[in-house]
N, C-alpha and C positions, 0 to 999 in steps of 0.2 A: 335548543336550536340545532337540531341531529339536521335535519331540511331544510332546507330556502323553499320559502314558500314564492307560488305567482305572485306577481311577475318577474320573479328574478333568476336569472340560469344558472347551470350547475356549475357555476365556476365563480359565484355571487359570492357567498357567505364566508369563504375567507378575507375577500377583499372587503365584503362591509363591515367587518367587526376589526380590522385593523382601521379600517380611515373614518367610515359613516358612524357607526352606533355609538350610542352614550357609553362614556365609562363612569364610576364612582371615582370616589378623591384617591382611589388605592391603584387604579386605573383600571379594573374588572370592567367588561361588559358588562352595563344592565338594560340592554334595551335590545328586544328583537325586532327584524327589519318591518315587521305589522304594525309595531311599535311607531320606528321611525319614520312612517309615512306618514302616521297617525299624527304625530307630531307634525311635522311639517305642514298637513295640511291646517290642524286649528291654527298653528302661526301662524300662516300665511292670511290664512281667513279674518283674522284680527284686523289686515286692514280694513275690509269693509264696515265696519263700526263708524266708522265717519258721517259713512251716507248712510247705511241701513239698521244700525242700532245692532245688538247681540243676535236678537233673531237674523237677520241676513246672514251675519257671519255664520252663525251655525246652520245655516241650509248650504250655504258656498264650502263649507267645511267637507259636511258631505259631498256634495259636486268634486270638489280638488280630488277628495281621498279615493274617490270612485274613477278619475281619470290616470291617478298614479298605480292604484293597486290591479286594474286592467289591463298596465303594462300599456298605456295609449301616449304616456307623457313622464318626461323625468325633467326637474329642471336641474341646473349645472350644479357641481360639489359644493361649494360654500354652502347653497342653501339646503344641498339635503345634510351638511354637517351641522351645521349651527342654527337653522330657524330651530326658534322656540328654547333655542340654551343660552346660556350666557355673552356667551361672544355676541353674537345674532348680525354677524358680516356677512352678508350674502351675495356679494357680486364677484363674479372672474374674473372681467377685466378692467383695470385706469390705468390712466394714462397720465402722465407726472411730467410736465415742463422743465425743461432745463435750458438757462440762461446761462447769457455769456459773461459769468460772473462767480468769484471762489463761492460768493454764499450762497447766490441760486443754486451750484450744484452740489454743494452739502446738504442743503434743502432738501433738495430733490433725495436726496441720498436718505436720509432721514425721513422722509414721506414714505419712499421704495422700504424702506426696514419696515416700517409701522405696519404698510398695504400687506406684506407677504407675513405677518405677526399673524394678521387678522386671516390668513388661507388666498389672498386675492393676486393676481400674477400682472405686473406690470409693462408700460411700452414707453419709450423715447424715440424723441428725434432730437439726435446733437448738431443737427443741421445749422444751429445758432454760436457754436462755439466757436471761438479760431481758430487755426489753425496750427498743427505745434511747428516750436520756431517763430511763431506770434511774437511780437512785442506786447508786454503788459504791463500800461504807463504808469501805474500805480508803485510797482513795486521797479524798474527796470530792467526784471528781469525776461524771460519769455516764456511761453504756454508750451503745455505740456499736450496740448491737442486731443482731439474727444476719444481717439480708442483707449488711450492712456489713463483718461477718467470714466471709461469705461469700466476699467479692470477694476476700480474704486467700486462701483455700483456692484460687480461681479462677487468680489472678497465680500461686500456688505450681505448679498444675498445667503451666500455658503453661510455664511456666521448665524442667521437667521432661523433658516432651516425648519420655520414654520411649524415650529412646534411637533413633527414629526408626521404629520397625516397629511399636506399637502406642499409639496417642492415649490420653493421661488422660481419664479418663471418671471423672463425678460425677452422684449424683443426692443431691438439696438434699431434706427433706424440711420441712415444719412444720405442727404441730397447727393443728388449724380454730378453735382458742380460746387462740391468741395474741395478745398483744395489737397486735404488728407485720403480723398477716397478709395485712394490704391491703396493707404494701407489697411484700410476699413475694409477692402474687399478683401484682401490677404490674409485679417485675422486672425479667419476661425481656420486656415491650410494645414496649422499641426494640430494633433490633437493633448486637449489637456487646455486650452486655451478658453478664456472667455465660456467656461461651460455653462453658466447659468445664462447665455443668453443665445436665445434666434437673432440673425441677423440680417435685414433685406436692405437695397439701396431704393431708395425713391426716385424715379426718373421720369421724365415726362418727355412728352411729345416732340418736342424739339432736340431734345437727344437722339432719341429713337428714329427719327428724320436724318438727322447727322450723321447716325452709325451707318445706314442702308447707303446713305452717298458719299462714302467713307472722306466725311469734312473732317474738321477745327470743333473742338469745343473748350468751351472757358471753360477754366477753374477760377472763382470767386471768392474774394474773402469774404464772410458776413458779416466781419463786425467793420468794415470802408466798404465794400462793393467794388472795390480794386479786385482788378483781376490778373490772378499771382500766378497762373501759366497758362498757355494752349497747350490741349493733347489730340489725339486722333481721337476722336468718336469711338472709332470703328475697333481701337485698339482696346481703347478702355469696357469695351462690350466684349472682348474676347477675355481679358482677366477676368469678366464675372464669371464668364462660359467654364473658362478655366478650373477657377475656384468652385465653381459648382459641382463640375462634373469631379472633382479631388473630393470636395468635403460634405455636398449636399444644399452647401450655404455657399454667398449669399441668395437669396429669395430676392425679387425682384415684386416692387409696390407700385402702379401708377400713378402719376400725382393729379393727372386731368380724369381719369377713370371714378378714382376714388372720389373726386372733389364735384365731379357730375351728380352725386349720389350725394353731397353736404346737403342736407333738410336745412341748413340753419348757419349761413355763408355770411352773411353779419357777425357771425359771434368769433368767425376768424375760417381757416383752412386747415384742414384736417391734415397733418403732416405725420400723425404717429397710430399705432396700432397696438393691439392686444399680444399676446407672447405668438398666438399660433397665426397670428397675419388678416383675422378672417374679421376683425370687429374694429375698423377706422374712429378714434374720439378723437373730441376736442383738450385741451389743457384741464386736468383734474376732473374729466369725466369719470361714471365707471356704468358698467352694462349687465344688465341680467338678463343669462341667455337659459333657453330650456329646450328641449328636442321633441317629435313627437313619433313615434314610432312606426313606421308604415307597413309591415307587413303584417301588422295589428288590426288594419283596417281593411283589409283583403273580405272581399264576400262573393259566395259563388263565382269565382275565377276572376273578377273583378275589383277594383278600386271603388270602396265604399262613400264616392266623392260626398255624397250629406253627413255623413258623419264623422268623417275626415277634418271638414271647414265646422264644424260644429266642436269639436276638440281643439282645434284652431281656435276658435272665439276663446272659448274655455279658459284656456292658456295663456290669451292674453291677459285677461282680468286677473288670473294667479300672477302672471309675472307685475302686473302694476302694482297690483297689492304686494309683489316682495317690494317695491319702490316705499311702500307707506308705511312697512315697518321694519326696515332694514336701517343697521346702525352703523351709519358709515363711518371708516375709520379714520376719517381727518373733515374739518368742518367746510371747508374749501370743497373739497369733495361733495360731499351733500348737497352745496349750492350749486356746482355745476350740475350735479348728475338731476337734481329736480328743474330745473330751469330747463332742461329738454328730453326726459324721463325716457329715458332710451330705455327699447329692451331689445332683444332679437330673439325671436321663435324659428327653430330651422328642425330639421330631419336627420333620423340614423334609419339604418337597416335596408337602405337603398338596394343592395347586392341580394338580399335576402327576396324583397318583394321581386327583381325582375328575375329571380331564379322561381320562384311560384308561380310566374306568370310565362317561366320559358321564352324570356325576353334576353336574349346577349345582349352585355353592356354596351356592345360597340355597334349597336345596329342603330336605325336612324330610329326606329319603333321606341325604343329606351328612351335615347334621348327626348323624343318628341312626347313621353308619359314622365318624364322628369320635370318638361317644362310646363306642363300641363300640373301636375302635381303641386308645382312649387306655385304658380301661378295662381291657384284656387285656394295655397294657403295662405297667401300674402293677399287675396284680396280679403278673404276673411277675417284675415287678420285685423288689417286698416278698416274696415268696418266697426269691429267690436273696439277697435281702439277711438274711431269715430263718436260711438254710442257712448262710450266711459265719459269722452269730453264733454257731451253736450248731459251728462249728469252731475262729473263730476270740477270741472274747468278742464281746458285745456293746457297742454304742457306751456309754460309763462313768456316764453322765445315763442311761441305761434304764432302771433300777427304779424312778425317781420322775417316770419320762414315762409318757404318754397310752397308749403302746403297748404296756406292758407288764402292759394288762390284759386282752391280747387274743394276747399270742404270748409263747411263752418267753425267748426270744432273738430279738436284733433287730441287725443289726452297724450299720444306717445309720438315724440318725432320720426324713430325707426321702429318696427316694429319685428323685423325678421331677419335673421343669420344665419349661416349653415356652418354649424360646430366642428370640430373633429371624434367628437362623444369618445373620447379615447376609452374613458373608463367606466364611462356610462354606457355604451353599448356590449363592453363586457358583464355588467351587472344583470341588461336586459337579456344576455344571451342571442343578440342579433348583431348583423356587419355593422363597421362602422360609418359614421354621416352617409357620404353620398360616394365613399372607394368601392372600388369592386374586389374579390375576394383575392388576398393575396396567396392563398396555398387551401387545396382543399384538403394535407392531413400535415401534421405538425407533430413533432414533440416539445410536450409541455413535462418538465422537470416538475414532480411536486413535493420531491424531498430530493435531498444530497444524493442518494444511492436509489433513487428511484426514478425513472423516463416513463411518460406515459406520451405514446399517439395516439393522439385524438383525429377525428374525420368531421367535415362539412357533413352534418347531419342530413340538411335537405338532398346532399350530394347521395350519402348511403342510401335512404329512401327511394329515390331513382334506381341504383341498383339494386335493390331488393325487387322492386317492382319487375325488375329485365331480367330475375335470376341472377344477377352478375356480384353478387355479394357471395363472395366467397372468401376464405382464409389468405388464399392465393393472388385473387385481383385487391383486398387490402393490402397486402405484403407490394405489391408493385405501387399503390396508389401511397402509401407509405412513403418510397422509397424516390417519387419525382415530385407528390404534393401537383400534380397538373391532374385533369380529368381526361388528356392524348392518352395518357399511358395506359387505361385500359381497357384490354380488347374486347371485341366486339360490342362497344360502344356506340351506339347510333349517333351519327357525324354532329347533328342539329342540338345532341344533349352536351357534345363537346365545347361545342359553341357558349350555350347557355352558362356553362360552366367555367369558362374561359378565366383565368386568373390574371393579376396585374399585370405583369411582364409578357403575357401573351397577348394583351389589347395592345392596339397601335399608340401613340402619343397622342394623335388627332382623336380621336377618340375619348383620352382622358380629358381632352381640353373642350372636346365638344357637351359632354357631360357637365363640366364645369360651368361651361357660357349658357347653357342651357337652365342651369338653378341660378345663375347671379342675373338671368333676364329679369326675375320679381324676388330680386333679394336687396332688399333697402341697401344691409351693411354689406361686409362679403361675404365670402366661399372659401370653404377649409378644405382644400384640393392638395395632392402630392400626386404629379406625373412620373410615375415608376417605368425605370429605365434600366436594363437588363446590363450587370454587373461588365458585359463586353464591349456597352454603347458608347460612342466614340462623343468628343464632345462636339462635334458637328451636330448632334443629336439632341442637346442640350441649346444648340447657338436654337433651330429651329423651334424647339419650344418656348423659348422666352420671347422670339420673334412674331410667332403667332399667338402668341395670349396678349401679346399687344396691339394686335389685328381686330383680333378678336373682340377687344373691349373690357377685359377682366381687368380686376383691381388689383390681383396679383399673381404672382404664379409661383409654385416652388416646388423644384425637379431633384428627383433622390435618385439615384444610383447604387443598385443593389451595392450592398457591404460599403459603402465609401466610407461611411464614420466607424471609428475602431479600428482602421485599416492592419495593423498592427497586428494583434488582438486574431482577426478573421481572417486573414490571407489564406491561411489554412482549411479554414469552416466552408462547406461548400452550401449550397441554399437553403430553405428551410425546407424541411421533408427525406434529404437526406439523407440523413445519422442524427442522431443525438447531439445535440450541442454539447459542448463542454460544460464543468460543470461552474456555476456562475453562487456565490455566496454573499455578492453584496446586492445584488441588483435583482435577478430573474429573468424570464423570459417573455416575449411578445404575446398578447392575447391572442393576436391576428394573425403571426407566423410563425411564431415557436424561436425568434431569431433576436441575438442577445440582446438587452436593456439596458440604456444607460444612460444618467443623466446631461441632458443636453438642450439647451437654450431653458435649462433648470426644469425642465417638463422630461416625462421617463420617455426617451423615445427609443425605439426601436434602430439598431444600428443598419437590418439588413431591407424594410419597406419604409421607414420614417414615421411610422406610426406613432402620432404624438398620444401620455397619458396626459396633454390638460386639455379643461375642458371646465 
């Protein structure tokens, strides 16, 4: 294994052989990554035996292996770790109930150990619990309130530690009319805190109402419906602003946004989410999500739209079939997740394709081939998930869901998500989901005593083409990571090449409303904001993703996590980072790694690794 073979980039094969490929009982690799597709795809293929006997499976065997080793389709880590081995847990995210009660949340706590045992990243809403300072009739004494049992779920994850190839990941959630929510929004302000878990508040429409006409709003107890204070609206929207623009968190969830998008409003209201914010379930669901790679599809300067929605179909039937043989890890789980056989099919390398196409992110041209893109996948999608139901039954909650007054058969209730491919778009060697490039040269550490800068590939090609590839304009482009810095540059390549913190905000946000216009579940968006942005700038973004219609939003601020740590580090491209021996560096910026909301995120763009 001297090479990584297509379709995986040159920065693949250390990180396959520590987390993806098989080890023996000694823990040696024995399996190379031609291997591990191979794999994965006869498992996955196994489901079809149901309906089409051995022969199906082995013609879909071929189909899958021919759509992964193409480099057209990857689906999420569980399943390329585990189909076809022992374990065989193949989902990212569930979501685990917590009650207002000591056993429901040791429960819970115990379900959270098992999920992240088996590689899978969990979400809560403690929006049910009391409030601390609670009375608790049972014993007389009083509650210790949700961020405090919070810290429980926290210490459980760290202990866990997933057997060392994928980090526990949590995302904390609470109502905007609780009565603890300031200190739910405060939590994560130092660092060191609550680190295995993201954190967003759920808020709806009548807050959001409140805040702009800067009223009254209750705080409610949930377990009487007594309401335990008024506070300003207006106020309580400024400590998120606050907190955000200090730590990065909290993240901000809508509650009528998301709940507009519930398939399956009978079975209750979607109150909780996945670690990275982008996948809304129900109580013990869980979801298999997979990406499809779009500058893969490029033809003659063009978007190969037929065989774009044709890898789409593809995809779905590999993600149902992980539903038919994936071994979920609690039995509760399995009945949820089949009763409405969620998957989400979404996109990486977004930044890649509109740089081939000479598209800036920020132009309305992008946007309006983003939503056009995402539109054509999601219809294909619900198609082939159409076809599945009318061969194979529909998901068993379809007669009393939303969709069942529009199609006769439906095999999957969601069918499409847009990931953050943290780790998956560094394996394919393309940008990730749907962010635009955070820095076009980076230093990546690849030993102790050794710095390598690396360059946007598609970016040098352009300069080679202009002549402009020289020792000299590397050495500047080096040293800012922007593609302003060098000269004689034609203005339009600048553009195209535009980095995070040089798009406006409306921009990151218009790109985001643009893929959740035909995205069942959500969108894994981070609006990067330049380490000087005031939090007036943060109030505006949370204000219009709520304009907007998005399910959520969440705003990073160069360097805000680590504050400590980086005060010194100036952005990525720079210098060399310091040198880092527990953690490493960013695929996407070269800017420190650490674990945070239990996923490896980047301290200086927020680039999450789960996925």
């Amino acid at each position: 294994m001297d090479a990584t073979p297509f379709p995986f980039g040159p920065h693949a094969l250390p990180v396959l052989r520590r987390r993806y490929l098989a080890r023996d009982a000694e823990g040696r690799v024995v399996e190379t990554p031609e291997q591990m597709l191979a794999r994965v795809a006869g498992a996955v293929a196994r489901g079809e035996e149901p309906w089409g006997g051995a022969a199906a499976a082995r013609e879909m065997e071929r189909a899958f292996l021919g759509l992964m080793s193409q480099g057209l389709f990857l689906p999420n880590s569980p399943t390329l770790m585990n189909a076809g081995r022992e374990l065989g847990q193949l989902s990212a995210c569930f979501v685990i109930p917590v009650e207002d009660s000591l056993e429901s949340i040791f429960e819970a706590v115990k379900e959270t150990a098992l999920i992240h045992k088996s590689g899978g990243g969990t979400g809560f809403s403690f929006s049910h619990l009391r409030p601390a300072g609670d009375v608790v009739a049972s014993t007389r004494g009083v509650s210790s309130g949700p961020v405090s049992f919070m810290r429980v779920f926290d210490m459980a994850t760290e202990a866990v530690k997933q057997g060392g190839t994928r980090r526990g990941a949590n995302m904390g959630i609470l109502a905007v009319s609780h009565p603890d929510i300031e200190a739910f929004i405060a939590a994560k302000r130092r660092p060191g805190v609550l680190e295995n878990f993201n954190i967003s508040v759920l808020v709806n429409d009548a807050f959001m109402a409140a805040a702009r006409a800067d009223g009254p709003w209750q705080l409610v107890n949930p377990r009487d419906g007594a309401v335990a204070r008024t506070v300003s609206a207006a106020g309580l929207l400024e400590q998120m602003v606050q907190a955000a623009h200090q730590s990065g968190e909290p993240g901000l969830a809508f509650y009528e946004a998301i709940n507009r998008g519930n398939p399956t409003p009978g079975l209750g209201p979607l109150e909780a989410t996945n670690p990275c914010g982008e996948q809304p379930l129900l109580p013990h669901e869980s979801c298999n999500l997979g990406s499809l790679v779009l500058p893969r599809f490029l033809k003659d300067g063009e978007v190969d739209f037929p065989t774009l929605e044709e890898a789409a179909a593809l995809a779905v039937r590999f993600l149902d079939d992980v539903i038919e043989i994936n071994r979920h890890p609690l039995p509760q789980v399995a009945r949820a997740s089949r009763l409405t056989r969620k998957i989400g099919l979404g996109v990486m390398g977004l930044a890649d394709l509109l740089a081939d196409l000479e598209l800036p992110y920020d132009s309305p041209e992008a946007a309006a081939l983003g939503r056009e893109v995402m539109a054509r996948i999601a219809a294909a999608a619900r198609a082939a998930s159409a076809e599945l139901g009318q061969r194979r039954g529909s998901f068993p909650a379809f007669a009393a869901s939303r969709l069942a007054g529009g199609w006769s058969h439906m095999r999957n209730a969601t069918v499409t998500t847009v990931a953050p491919t943290g780790t998956l778009s560094l394996l394919l060697g393309c940008s990730s989901g749907i962010e635009p490039y955070f820095a076009l040269a980076y230093t990546r550490r690849v030993l102790e005593e050794r710095d390598l800068v690396e360059f946007n590939p598609r970016f040098l090609a352009r300069l080679a083409a202009l002549g402009l590839d020289t020792p000299e304009q590397r050495r500047t482009l080096a040293a800012s990571g922007n593609a302003t810095a060098i000269q004689g540059l034609p203005p339009e390549l600048g553009q195209v090449f535009a980095t995070a913190h040089e798009i406006d905000p409306e921009a990151h946000l218009a790109m985001q409303a643009a893929f959740q216009a035909s995205t069942d579940n959500g969108v894994s968006k981070t609006v990067n904001l330049d380490a000087q942005a005031g939090p007036e700038q943060v109030r505006r973004v949370f204000t219009r993703a709520h304009a907007l219609g998005l399910k959520g939003v969440t705003v990073f601020r160069s360097g805000c996590r680590g504050r400590q740590v980086l005060e010194l580090l100036p952005l990525p491209g720079r210098e060399a980072p310091p040198a880092v021996h527990h953690s490493g560096h960013c695929p996407r910026c070269g800017g420190l790694l650490k674990t945070d909301g239990g996923c490896l995120a980047c301290s200086f763009c927020g680039a999450s690794g789960c996925e």
